[in-house]
Each structure stands twice: as C-alpha cells, then as structure tokens.
C-alpha positions as CSV (number, residue, x, y, z in Angstrom):
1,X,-37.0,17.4,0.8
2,X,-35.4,14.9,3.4
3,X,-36.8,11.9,3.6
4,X,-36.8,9.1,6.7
5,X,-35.4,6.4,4.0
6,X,-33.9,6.1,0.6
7,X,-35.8,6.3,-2.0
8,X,-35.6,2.8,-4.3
9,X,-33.4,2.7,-7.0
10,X,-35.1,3.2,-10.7
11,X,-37.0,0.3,-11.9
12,X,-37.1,-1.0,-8.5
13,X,-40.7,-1.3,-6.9
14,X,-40.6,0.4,-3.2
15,X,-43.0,1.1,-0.6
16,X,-45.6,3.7,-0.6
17,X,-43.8,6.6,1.2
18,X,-46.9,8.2,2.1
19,X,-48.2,4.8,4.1
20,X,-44.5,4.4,5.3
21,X,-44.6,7.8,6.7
22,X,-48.1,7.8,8.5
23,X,-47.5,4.1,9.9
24,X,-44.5,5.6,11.8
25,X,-46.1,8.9,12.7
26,X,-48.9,6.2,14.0
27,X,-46.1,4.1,15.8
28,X,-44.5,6.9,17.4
29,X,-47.3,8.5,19.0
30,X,-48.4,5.0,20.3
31,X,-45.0,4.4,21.6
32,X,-44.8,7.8,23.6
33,X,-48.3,7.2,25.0
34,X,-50.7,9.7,23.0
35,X,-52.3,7.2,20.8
36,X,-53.3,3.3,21.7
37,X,-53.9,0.3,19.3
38,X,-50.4,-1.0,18.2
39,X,-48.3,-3.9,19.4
40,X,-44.5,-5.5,18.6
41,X,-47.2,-8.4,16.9
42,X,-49.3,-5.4,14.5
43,X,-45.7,-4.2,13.5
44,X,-44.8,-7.6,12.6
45,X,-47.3,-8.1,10.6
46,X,-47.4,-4.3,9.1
47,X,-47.5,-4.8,5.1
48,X,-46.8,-1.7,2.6
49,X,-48.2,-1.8,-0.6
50,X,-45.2,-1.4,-3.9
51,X,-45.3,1.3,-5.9
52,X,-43.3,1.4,-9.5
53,X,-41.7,4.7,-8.5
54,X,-40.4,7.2,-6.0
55,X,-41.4,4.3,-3.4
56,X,-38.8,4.1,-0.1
57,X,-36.4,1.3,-0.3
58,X,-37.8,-1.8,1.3
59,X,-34.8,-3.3,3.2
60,X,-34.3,0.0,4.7
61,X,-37.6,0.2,5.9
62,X,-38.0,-3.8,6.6
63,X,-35.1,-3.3,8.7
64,X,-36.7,0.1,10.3
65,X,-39.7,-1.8,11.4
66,X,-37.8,-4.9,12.7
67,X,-36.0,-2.4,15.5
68,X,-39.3,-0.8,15.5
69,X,-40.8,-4.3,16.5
70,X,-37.9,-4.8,18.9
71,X,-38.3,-1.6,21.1
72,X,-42.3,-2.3,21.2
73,X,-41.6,-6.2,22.2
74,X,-38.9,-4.2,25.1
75,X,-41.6,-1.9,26.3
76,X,-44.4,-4.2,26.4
77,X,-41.8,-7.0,28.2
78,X,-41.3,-3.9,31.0
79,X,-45.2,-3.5,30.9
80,X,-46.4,-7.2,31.7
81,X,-43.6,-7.7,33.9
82,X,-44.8,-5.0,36.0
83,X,-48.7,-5.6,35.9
84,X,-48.0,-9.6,36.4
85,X,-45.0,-9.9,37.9
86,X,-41.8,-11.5,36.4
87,X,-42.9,-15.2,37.8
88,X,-45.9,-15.1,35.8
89,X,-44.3,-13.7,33.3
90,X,-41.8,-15.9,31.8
91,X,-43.7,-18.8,32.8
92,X,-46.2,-17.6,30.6
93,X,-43.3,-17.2,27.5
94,X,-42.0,-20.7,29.4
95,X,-45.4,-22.1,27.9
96,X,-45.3,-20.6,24.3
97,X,-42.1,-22.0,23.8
98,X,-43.3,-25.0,24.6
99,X,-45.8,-25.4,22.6
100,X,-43.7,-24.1,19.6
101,X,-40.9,-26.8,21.0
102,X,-43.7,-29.6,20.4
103,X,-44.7,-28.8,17.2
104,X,-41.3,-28.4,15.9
105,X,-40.1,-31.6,17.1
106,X,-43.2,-33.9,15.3
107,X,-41.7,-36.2,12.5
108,X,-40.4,-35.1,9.2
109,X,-43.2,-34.2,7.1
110,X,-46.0,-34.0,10.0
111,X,-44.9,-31.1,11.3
112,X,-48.1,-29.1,10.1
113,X,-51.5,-29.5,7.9
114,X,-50.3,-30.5,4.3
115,X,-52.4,-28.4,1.7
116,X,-54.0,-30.7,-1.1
117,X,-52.1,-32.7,-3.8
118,X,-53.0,-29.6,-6.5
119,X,-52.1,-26.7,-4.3
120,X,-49.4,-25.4,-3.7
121,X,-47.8,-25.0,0.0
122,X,-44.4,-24.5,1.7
123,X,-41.4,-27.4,0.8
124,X,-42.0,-29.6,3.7
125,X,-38.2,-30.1,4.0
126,X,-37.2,-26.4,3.8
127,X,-40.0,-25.9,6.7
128,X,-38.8,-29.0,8.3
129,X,-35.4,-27.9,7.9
130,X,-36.1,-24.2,10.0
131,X,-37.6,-26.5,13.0
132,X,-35.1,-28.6,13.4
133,X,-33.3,-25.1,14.2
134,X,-35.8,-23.4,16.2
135,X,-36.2,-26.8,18.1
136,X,-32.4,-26.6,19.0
137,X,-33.0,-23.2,19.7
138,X,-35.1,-24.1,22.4
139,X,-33.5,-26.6,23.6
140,X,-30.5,-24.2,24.2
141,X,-28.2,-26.8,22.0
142,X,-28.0,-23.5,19.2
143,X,-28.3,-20.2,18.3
144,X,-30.8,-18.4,15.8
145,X,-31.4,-15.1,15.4
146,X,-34.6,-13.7,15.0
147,X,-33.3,-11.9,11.7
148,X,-33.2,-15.8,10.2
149,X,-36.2,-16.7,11.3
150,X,-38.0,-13.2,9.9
151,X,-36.0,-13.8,6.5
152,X,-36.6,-17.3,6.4
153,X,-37.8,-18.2,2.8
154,X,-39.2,-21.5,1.8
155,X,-39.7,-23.6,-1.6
156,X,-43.7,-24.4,-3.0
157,X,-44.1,-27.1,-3.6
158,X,-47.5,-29.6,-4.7
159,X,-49.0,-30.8,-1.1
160,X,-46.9,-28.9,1.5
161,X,-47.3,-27.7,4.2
162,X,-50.4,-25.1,5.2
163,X,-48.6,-21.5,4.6
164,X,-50.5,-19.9,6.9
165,X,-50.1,-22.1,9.9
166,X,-46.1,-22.4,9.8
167,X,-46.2,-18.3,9.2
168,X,-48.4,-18.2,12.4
169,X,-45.9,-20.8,14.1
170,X,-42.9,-17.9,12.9
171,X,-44.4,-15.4,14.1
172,X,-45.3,-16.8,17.9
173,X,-41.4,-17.9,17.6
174,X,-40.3,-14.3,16.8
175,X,-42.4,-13.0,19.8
176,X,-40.8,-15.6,22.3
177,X,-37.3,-14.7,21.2
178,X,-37.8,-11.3,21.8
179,X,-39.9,-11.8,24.7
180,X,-37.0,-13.3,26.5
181,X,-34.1,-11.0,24.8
C-alpha cells in the first residue's frame, strides 16, 4: 500500500500514521474551503504522538507540515489583505515585530521570566543567543530563516528562562516572518 511518507526506520519511534493521515485529510479539506477551524498557527503547533513501530518518519512529515504551514500563512496573508486592506495589514505585522523586536533586545539574562532556582528552564544564553539574531533580523542588519528559528534547540539549565514564554515568543516570530514573506 502507498503511503504519503516513509515509514521510520526499525527501532526508530515515528508518528502515528493513522493521526498523520486524518490531520492532512483535515488540512486539506480546510484549505480548499469544505471544512473551517484550522490556521498556519494550529499547524504550527500540530503535535503527533510516537509510536515504536510502523510510525511515518518524522522529518519527513515535520518538514510536510512546515510547507503545510507556509501555504496556510500564504492564503491567510491574501485573505486579510483583502478584508483589511494591505495598509492595515502590514502595519498590523509592523506592530508584532515590534514588540518581538523589544523583547529581544532587553539585557542579557532579562530577556524573559526566569523559572525557580530548582526548576529547570531554557539556557538563558542559548535563548539569549537566538535573540540577538532575530533582533538583527528585524533590524534588517541579518538574515534568519524560519527553518532556524523552528529548529532552534536550547540547553536546561537550573533557573532559566520560562519555556513556555520564549516558545510563545518563537512562534509569534515564525508568524511575522511568514506574514511578510
């Protein structure tokens, strides 16, 4: 039987084909307009559970639902600039960026809530390290891709930084980038 991606190699956990395949049943029909609920943001944040064997390869899907993301981020881009206008628009994504701009400019090691001195949290320099980047990103002074920012991966360590804020912060940076693409 053909399948829409490899399946993983032997004693390599891969995604549940069966989720795999009704998310992009799901995704498709939303995309072509029969079905409603799903943005370039739910994709993005679109988790598959592992399975020991016969699962689909995750980078091959990973990298299916990134381009997945990207056409939903195009057609959603086309919609808004439509209903709003482009003024309103990118002035909008002008603001986001902004605001991502400000936070990833604060000083070393303030750049988000630290977790407690027993928890474990992202390596504040590794985190610190990825917004200097997206700063100069911003700032036009360099490029970044959104592949590096989806793939970024960061150290724990004891009292850094708040996981789930600088994922939130990633994740409004990888909208902006490919809201302006």
């Amino acid at each position: 039987m053909d399948t829409p991606f490899p399946i993983a190699d032997k004693g390599v956990p891969g995604y549940d084909k069966d989720q795999v395949t009704a998310f992009l049943e799901r995704a498709k029909n939303v995309f072509e307009g029969s079905e409603e609920g799903l943005t370039s943001a739910d994709i993005r944040a679109t988790v598959f559970p592992l399975v020991n064997a016969e699962g689909f390869a995750t980078k091959d899907v990973d990298e299916a639902l990134w381009r997945l993301e990207e056409a939903f981020a195009d057609k959603e881009r086309l919609e808004s600039t439509a209903d709003k206008g482009e003024e309103v628009y990118f002035r909008e994504i002008r603001e986001r960026a902004q605001e991502i701009l400000d936070r990833s400019t604060r000083p070393h090691g303030e750049k988000f809530r630290t977790v407690s001195l027993i928890q474990p949290g992202y390596h504040r320099g590794d985190v610190d390290s990825l917004c200097e980047d997206i700063a100069q990103y911003f700032q036009q002074q360099q490029l970044l891709s959104v592949a590096a920012v989806r793939t970024a991966t960061f150290r724990t360590s004891l009292a850094g930084y708040d996981e789930r804020q600088v994922d939130a912060l990633l994740d409004d940076t990888i909208a902006v980038m490919l809201a302006v693409r």
